[in-house]
C-alpha positions, 0 to 999 in steps of 0.5 A: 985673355980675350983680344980687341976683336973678341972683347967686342964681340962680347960687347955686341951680344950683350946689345944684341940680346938686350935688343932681341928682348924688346922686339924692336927694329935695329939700326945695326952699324959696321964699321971698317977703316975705309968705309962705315956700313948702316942697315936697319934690321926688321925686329924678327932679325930676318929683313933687311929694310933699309941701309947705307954705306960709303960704298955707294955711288953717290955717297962716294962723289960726296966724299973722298974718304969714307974712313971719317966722321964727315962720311958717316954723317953722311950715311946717318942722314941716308939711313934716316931718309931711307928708314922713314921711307920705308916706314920706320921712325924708331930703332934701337941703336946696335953700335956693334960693341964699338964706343959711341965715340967719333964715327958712331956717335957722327952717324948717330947725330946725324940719323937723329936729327934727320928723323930717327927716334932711338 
């Protein structure tokens, strides 16, 4: 019998595989019970071009708590500025093998209404 981690990760191969077959640039999210992590991954899988987290300084003065959906629409909102920056306007969505259901799904919305297409 597998456990919550690993059942996941499953979960995650299967997206990434899929991914990896299309040649497409990812927006990969990890997420924590403080803080929630964004990149957007080149489609060779071997750059990073843009990313975003609670973690940083400015993001941190925004909000107290990194742990929640208000936070990871804050770090949608900056990997979308930052990935059109970086010249990139389509992603596929790598939501790790997590539900796209609360932080996800926030961070997703966000990253959408600020410009990414996925």
């Amino acid at each position: 019998m597998l456990n919550k981690k690993e059942t996941r990760l499953r979960r995650a191969r299967k997206t990434r595989a899929r991914i990896a077959d299309q040649k497409a640039v990812r927006l990969a999210i990890h997420r924590t019970n403080q803080h929630i992590y964004a990149q957007v991954i080149s489609a060779c899988g071997g750059k990073i071009l843009a990313s975003a987290s609670t973690v940083e300084a400015d993001v941190r003065k925004e909000v107290g708590n990194g742990g929640n959906a208000a936070a990871a629409a804050i770090v949608g909102k900056r990997i979308a500025e930052k990935a059109k920056s970086a010249g990139v306007t389509s992603v596929a969505f790598d939501r790790s093998g997590n539900k796209y259901h609360g932080r996800i799904k926030a961070l997703a919305d966000a990253a959408r209404e600020h410009g990414l297409q996925f």
